[in-house]
PDB file of N, CA, C and O in Angstrom:
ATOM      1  N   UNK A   1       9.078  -9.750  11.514  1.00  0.00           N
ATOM      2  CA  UNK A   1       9.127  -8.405  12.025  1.00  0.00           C
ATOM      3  C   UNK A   1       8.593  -7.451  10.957  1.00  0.00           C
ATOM      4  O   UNK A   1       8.650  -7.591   9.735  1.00  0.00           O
ATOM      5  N   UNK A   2       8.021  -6.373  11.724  1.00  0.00           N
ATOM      6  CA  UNK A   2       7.027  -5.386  10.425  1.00  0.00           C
ATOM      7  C   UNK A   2       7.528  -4.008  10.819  1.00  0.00           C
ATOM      8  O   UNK A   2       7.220  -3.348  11.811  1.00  0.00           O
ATOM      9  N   UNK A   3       8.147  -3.792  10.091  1.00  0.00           N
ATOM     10  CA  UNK A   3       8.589  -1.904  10.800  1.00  0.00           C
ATOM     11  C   UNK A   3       8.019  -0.852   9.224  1.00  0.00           C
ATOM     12  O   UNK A   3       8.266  -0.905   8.019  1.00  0.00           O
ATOM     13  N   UNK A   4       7.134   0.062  10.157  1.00  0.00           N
ATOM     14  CA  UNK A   4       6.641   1.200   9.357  1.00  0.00           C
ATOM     15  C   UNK A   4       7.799   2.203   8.760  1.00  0.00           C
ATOM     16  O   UNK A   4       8.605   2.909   9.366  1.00  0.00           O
ATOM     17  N   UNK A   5       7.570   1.992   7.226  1.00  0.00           N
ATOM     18  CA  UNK A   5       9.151   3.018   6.541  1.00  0.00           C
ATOM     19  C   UNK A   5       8.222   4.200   6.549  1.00  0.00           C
ATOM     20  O   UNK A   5       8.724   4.891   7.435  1.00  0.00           O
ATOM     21  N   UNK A   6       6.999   4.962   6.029  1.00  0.00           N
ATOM     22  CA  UNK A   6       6.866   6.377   5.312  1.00  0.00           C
ATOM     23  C   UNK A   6       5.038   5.755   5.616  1.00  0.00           C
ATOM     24  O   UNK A   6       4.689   4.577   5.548  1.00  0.00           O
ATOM     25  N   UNK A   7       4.189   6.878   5.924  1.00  0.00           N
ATOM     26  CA  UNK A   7       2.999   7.325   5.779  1.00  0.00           C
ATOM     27  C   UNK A   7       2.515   8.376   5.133  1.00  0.00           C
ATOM     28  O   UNK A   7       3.372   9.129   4.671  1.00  0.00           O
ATOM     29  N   UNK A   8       1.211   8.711   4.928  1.00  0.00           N
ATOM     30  CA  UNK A   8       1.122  10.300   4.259  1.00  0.00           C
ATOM     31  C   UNK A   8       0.085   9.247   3.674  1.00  0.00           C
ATOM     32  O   UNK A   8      -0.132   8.048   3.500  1.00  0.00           O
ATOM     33  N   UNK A   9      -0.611  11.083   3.413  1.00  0.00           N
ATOM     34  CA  UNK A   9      -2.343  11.206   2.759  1.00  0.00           C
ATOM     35  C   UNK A   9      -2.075  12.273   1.376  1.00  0.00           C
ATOM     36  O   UNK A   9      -1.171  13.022   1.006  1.00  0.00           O
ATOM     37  N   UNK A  10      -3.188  11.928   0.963  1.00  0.00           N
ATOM     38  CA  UNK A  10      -3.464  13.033  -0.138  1.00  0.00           C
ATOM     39  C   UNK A  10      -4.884  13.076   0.136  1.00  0.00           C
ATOM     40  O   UNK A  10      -5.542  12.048  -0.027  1.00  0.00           O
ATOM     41  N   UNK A  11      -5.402  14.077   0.509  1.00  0.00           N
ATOM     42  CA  UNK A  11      -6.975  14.376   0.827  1.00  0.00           C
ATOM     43  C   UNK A  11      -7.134  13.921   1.518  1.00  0.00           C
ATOM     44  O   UNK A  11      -6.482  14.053   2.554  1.00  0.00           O
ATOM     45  N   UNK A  12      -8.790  12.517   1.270  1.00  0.00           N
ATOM     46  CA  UNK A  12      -8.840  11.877   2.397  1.00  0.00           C
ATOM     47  C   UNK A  12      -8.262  10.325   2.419  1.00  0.00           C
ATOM     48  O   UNK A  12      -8.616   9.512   3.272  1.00  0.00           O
ATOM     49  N   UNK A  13      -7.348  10.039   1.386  1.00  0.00           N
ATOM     50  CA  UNK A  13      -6.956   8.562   1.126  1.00  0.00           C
ATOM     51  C   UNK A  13      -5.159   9.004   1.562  1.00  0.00           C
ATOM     52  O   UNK A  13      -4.369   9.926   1.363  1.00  0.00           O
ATOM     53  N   UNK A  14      -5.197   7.958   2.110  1.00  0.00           N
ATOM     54  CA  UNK A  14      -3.810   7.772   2.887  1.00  0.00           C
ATOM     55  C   UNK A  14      -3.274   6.700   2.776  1.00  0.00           C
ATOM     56  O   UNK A  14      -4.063   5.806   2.472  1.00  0.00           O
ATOM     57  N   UNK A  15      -2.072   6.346   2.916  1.00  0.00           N
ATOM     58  CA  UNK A  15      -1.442   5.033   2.634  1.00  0.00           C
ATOM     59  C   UNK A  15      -0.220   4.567   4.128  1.00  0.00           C
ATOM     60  O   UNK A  15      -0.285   5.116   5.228  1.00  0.00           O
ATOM     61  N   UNK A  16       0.516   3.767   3.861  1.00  0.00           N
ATOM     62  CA  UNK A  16       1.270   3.292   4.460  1.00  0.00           C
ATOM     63  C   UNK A  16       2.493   2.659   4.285  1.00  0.00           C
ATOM     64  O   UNK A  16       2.064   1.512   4.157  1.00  0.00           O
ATOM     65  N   UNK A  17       3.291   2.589   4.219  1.00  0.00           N
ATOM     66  CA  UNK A  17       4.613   1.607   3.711  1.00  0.00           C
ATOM     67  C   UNK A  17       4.887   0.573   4.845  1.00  0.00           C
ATOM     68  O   UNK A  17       4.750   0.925   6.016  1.00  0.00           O
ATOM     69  N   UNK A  18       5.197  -0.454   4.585  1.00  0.00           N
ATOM     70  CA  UNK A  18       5.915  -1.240   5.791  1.00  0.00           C
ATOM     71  C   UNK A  18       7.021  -2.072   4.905  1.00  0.00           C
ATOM     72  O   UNK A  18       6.921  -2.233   3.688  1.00  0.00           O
ATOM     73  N   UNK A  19       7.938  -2.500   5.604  1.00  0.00           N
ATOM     74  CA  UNK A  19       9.353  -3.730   5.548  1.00  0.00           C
ATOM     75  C   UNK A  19       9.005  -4.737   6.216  1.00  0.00           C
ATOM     76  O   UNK A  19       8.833  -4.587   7.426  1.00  0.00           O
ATOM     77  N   UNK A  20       8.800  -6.085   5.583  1.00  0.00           N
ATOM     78  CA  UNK A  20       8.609  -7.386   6.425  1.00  0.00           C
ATOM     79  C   UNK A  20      10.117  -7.736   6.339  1.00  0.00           C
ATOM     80  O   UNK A  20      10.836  -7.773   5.341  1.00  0.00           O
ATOM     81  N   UNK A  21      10.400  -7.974   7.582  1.00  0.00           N
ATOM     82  CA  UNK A  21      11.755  -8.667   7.827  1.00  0.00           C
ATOM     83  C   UNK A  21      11.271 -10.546   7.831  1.00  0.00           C
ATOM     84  O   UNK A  21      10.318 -11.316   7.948  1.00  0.00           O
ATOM     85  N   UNK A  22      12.910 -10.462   7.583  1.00  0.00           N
ATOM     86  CA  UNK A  22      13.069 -12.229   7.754  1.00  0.00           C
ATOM     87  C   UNK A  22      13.080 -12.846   6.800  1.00  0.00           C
ATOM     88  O   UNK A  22      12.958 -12.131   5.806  1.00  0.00           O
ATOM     89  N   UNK A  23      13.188 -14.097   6.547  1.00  0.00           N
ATOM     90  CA  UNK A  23      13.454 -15.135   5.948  1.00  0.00           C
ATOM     91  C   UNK A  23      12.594 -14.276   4.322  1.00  0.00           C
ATOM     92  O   UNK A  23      13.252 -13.797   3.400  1.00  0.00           O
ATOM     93  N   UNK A  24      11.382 -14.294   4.371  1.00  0.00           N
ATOM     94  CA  UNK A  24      10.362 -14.204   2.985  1.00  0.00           C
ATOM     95  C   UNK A  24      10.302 -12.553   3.529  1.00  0.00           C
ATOM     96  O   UNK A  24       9.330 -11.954   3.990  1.00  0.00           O
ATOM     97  N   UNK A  25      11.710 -12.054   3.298  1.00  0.00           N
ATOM     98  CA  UNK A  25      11.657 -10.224   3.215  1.00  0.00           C
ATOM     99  C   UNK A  25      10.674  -9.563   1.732  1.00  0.00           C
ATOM    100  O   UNK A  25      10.392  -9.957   0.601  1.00  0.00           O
ATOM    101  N   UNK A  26      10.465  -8.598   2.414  1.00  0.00           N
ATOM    102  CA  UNK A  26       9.230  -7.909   0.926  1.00  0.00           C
ATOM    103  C   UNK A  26       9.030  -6.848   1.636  1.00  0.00           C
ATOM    104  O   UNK A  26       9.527  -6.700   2.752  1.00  0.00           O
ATOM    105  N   UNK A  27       8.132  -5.830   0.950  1.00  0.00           N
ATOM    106  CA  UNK A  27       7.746  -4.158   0.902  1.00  0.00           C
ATOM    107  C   UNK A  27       6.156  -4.665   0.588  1.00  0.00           C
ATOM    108  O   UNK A  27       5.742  -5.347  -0.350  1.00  0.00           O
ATOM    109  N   UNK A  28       5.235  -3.916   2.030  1.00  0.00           N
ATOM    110  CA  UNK A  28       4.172  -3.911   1.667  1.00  0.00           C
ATOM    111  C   UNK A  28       3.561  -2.164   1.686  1.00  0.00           C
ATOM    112  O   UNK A  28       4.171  -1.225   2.198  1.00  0.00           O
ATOM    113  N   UNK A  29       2.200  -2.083   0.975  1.00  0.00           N
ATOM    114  CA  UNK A  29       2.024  -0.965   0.850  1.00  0.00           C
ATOM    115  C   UNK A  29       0.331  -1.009   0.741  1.00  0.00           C
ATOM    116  O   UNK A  29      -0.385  -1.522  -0.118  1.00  0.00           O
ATOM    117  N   UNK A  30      -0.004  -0.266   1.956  1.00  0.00           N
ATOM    118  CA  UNK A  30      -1.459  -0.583   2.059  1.00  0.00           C
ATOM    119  C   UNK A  30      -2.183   1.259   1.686  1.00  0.00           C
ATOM    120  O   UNK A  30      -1.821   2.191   2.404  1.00  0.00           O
ATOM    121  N   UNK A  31      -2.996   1.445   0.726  1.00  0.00           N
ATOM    122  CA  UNK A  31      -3.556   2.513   0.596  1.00  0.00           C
ATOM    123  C   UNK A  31      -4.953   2.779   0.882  1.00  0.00           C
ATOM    124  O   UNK A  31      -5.676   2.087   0.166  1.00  0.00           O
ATOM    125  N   UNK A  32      -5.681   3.646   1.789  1.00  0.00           N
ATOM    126  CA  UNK A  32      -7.020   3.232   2.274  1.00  0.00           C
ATOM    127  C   UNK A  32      -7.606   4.989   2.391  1.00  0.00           C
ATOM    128  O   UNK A  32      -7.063   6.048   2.705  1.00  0.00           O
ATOM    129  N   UNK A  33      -9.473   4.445   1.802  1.00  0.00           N
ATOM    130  CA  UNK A  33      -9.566   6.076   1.628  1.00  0.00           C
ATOM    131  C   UNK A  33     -10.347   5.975   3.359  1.00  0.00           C
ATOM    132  O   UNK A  33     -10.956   5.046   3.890  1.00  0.00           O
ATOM    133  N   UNK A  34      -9.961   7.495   3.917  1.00  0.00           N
ATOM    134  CA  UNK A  34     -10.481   7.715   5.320  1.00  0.00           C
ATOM    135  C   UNK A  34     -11.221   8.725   5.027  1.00  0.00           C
ATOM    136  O   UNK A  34     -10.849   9.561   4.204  1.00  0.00           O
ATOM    137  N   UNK A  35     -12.486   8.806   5.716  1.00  0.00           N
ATOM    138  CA  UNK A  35     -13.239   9.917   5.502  1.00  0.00           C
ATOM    139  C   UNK A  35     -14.435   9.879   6.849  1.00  0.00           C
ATOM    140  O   UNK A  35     -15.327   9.032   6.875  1.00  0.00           O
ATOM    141  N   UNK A  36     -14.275  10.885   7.864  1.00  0.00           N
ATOM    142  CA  UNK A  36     -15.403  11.166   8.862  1.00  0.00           C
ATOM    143  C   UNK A  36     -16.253  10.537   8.921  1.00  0.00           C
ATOM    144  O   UNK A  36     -16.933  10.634   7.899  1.00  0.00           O
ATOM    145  N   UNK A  37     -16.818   9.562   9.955  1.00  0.00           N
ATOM    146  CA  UNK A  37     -18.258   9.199   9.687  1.00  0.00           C
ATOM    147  C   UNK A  37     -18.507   7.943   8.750  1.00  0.00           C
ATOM    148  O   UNK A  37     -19.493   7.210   8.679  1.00  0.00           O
ATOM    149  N   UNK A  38     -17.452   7.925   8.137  1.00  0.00           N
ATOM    150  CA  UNK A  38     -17.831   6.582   6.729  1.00  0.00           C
ATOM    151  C   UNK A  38     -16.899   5.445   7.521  1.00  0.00           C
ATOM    152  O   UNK A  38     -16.287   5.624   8.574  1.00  0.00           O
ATOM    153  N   UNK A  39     -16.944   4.583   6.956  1.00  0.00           N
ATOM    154  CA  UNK A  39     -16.009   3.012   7.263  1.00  0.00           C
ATOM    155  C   UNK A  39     -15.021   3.112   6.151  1.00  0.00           C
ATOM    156  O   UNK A  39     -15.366   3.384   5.001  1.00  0.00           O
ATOM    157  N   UNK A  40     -13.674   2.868   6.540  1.00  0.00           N
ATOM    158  CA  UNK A  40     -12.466   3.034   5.955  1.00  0.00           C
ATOM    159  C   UNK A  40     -12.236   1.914   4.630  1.00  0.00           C
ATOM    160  O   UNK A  40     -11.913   0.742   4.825  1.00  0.00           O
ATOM    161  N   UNK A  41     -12.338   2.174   4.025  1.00  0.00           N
ATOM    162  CA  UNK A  41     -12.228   1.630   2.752  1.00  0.00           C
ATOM    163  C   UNK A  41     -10.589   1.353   1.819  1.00  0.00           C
ATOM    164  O   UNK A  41     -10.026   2.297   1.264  1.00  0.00           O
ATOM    165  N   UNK A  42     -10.010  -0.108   1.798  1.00  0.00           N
ATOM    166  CA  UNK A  42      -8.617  -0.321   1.361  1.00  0.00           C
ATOM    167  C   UNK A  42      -8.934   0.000  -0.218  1.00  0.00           C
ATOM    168  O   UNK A  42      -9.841  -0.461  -0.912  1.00  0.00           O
ATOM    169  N   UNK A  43      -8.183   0.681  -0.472  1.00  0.00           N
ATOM    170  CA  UNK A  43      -8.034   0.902  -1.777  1.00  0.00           C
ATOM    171  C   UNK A  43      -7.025   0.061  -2.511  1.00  0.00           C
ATOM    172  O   UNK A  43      -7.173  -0.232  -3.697  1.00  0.00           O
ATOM    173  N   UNK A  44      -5.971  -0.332  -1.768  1.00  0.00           N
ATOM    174  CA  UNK A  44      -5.070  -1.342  -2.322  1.00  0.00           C
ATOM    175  C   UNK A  44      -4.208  -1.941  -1.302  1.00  0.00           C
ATOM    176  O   UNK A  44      -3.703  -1.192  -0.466  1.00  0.00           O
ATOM    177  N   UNK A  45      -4.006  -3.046  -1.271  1.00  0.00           N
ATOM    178  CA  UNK A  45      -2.945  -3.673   0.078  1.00  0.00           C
ATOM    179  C   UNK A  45      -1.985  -4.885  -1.154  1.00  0.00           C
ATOM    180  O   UNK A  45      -2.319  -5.984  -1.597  1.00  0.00           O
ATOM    181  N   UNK A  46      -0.749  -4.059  -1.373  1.00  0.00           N
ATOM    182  CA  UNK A  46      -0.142  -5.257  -2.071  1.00  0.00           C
ATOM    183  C   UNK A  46       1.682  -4.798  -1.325  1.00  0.00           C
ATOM    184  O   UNK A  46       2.175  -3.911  -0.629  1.00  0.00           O
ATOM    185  N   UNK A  47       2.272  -6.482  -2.270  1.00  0.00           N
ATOM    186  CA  UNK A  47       3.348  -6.666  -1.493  1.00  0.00           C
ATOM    187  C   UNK A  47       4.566  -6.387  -2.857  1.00  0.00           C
ATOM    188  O   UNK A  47       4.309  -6.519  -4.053  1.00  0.00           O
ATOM    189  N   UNK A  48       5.734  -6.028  -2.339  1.00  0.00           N
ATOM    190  CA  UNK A  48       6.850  -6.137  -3.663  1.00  0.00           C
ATOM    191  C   UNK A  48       8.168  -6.302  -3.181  1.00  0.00           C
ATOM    192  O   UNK A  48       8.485  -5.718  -2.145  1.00  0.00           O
ATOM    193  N   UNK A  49       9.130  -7.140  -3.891  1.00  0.00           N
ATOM    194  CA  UNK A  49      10.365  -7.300  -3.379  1.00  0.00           C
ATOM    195  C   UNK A  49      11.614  -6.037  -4.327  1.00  0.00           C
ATOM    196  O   UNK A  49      12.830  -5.898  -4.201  1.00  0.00           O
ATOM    197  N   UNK A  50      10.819  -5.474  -5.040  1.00  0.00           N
ATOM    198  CA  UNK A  50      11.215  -4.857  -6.013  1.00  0.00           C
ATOM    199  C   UNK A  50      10.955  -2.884  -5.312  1.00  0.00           C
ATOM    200  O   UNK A  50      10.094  -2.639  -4.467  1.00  0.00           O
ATOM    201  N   UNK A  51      11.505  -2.231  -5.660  1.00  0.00           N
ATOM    202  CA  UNK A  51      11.809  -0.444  -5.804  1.00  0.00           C
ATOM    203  C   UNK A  51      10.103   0.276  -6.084  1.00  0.00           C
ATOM    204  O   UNK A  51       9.772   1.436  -6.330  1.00  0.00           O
ATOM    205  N   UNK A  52       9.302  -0.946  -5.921  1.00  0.00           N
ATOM    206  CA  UNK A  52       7.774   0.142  -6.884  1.00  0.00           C
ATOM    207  C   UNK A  52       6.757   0.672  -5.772  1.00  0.00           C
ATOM    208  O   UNK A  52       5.882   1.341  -6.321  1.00  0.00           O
ATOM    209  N   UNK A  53       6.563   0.583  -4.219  1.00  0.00           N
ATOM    210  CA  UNK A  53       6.371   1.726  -3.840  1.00  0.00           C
ATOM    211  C   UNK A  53       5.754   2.874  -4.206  1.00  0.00           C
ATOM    212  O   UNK A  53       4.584   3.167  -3.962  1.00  0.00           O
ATOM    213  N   UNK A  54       6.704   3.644  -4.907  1.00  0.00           N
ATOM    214  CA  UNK A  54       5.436   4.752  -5.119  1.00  0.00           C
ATOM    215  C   UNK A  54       4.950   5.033  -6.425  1.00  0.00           C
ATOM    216  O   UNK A  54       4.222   5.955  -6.793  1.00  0.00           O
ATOM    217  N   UNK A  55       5.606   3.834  -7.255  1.00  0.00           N
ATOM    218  CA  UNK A  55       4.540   4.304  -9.047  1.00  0.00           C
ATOM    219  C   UNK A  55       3.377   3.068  -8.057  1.00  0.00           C
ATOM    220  O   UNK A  55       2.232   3.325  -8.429  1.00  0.00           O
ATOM    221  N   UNK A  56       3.357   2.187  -7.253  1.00  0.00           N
ATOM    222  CA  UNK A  56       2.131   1.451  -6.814  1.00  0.00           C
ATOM    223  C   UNK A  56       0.909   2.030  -6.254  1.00  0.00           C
ATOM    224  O   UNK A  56      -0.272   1.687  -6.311  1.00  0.00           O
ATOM    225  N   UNK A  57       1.778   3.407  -5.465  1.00  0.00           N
ATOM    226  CA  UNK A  57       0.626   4.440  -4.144  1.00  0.00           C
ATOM    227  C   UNK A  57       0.742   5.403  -5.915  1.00  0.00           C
ATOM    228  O   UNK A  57      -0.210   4.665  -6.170  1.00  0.00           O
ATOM    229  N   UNK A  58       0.863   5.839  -6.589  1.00  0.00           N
ATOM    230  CA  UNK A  58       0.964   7.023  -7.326  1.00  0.00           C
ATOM    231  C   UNK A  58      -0.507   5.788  -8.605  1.00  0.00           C
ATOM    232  O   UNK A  58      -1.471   6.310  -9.167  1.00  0.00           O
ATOM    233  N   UNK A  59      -0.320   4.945  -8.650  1.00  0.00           N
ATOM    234  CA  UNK A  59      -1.248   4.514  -9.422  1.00  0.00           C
ATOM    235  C   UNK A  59      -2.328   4.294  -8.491  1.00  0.00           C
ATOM    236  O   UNK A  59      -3.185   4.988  -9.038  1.00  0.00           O
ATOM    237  N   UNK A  60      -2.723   3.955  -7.769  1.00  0.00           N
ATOM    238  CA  UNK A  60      -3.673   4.248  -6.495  1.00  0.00           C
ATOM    239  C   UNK A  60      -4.341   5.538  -6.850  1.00  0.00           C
ATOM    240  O   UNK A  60      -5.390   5.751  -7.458  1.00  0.00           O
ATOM    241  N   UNK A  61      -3.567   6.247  -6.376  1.00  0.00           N
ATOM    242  CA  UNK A  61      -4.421   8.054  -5.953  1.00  0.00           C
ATOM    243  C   UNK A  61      -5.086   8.234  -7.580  1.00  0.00           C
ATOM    244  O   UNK A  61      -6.025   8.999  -7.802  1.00  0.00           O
ATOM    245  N   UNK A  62      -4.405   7.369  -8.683  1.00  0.00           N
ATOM    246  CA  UNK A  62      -4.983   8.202 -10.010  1.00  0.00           C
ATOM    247  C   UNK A  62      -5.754   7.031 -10.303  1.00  0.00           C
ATOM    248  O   UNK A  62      -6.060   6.876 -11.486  1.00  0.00           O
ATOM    249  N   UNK A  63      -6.139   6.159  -9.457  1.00  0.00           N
ATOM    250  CA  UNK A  63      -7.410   4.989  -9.733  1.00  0.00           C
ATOM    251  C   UNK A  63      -7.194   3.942 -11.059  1.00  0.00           C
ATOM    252  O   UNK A  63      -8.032   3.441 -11.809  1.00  0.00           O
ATOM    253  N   UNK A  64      -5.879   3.838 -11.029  1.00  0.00           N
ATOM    254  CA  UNK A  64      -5.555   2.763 -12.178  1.00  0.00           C
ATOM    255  C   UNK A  64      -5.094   1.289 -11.199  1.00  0.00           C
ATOM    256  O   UNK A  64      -4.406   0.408 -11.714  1.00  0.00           O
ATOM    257  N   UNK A  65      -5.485   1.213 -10.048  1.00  0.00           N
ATOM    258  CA  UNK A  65      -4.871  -0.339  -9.370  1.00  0.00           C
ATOM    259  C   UNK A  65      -5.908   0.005  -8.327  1.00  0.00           C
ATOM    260  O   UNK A  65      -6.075   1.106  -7.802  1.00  0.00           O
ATOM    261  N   UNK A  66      -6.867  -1.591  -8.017  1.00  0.00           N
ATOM    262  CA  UNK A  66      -6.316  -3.079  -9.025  1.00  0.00           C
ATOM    263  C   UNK A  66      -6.559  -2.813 -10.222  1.00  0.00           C
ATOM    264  O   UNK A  66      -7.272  -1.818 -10.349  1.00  0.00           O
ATOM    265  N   UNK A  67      -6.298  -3.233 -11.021  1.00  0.00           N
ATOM    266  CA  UNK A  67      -4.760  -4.438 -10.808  1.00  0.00           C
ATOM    267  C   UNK A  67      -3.749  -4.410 -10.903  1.00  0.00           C
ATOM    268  O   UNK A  67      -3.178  -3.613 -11.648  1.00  0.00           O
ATOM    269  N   UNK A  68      -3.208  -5.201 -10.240  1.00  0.00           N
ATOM    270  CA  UNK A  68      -1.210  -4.467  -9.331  1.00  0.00           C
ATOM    271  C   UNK A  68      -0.550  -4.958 -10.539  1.00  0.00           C
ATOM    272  O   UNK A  68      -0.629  -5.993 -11.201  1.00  0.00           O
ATOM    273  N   UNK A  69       0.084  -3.943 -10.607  1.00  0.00           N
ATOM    274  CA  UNK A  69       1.433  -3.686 -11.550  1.00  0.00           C
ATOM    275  C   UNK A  69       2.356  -5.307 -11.510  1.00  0.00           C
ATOM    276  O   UNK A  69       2.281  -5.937 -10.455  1.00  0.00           O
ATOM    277  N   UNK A  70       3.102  -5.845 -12.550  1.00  0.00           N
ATOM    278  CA  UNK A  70       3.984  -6.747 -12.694  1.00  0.00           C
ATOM    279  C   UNK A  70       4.814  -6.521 -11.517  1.00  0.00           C
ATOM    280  O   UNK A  70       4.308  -5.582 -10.902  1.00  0.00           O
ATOM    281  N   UNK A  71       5.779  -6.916 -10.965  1.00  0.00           N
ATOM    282  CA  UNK A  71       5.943  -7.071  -9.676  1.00  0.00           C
ATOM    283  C   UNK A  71       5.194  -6.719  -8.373  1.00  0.00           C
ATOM    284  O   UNK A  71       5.964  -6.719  -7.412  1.00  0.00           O
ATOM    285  N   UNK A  72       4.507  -6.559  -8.206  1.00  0.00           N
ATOM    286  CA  UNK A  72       3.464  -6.411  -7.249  1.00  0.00           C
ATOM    287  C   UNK A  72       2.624  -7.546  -6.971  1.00  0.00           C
ATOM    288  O   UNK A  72       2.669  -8.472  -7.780  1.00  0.00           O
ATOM    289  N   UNK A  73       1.943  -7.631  -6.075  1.00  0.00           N
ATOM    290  CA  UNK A  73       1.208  -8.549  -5.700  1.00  0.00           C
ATOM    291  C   UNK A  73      -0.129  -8.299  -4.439  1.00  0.00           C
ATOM    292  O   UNK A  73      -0.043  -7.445  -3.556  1.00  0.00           O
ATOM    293  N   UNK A  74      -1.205  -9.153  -4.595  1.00  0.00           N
ATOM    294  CA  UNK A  74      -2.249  -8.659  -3.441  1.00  0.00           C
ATOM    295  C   UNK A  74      -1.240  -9.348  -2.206  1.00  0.00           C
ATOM    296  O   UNK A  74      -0.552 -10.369  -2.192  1.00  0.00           O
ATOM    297  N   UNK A  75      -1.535  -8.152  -1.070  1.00  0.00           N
ATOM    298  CA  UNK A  75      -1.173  -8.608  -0.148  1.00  0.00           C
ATOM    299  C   UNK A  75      -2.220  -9.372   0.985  1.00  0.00           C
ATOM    300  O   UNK A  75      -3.186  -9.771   0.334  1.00  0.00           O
ATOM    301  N   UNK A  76      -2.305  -9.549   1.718  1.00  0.00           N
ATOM    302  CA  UNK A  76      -2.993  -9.380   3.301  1.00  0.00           C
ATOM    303  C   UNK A  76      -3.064  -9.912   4.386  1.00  0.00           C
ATOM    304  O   UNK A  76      -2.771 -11.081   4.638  1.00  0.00           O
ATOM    305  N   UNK A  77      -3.523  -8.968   5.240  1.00  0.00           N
ATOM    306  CA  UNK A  77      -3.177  -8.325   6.447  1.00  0.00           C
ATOM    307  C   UNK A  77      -2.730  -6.925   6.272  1.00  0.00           C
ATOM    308  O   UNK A  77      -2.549  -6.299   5.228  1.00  0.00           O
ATOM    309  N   UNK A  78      -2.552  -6.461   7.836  1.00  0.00           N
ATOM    310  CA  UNK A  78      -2.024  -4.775   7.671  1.00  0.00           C
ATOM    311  C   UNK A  78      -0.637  -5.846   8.717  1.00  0.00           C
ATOM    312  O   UNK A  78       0.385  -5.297   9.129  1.00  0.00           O
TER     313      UNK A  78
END
């Protein structure tokens, strides 16, 4: 099961939070820049069982990841 916790943009890059339920529970967090006219571009899709969330989207927007922080991990899928 995948339930959306928190969304939100800064400009034109926006992100996503989700909760994977079940057995292999984790926090994924997909950040992707959107912009009119262009093809949507992931800026980062990783997974954490750990609180990091938003130093993960906060290192994103300031272009320091990849590569994901010690608990973090590439994720994929959305």
């Amino acid at each position: 099961m995948r339930v959306e916790l928190i969304s939100g943009d800064r400009d034109a890059d926006w992100f996503v939070w989700y909760e994977h339920g079940g057995l292999g529970y984790f926090w994924q967090a997909v950040v992707a820049h959107v912009e009119s006219g262009a093809p949507i571009s992931t800026l980062a899709n990783a997974g954490t069982v750990s609180d990091l969330l938003c130093a993960l989207t906060d290192a994103v927007f300031a272009g320091k990841v990849p590569p994901y922080p010690p608990g973090t991990w590439a994720a994929f899928g959305y």
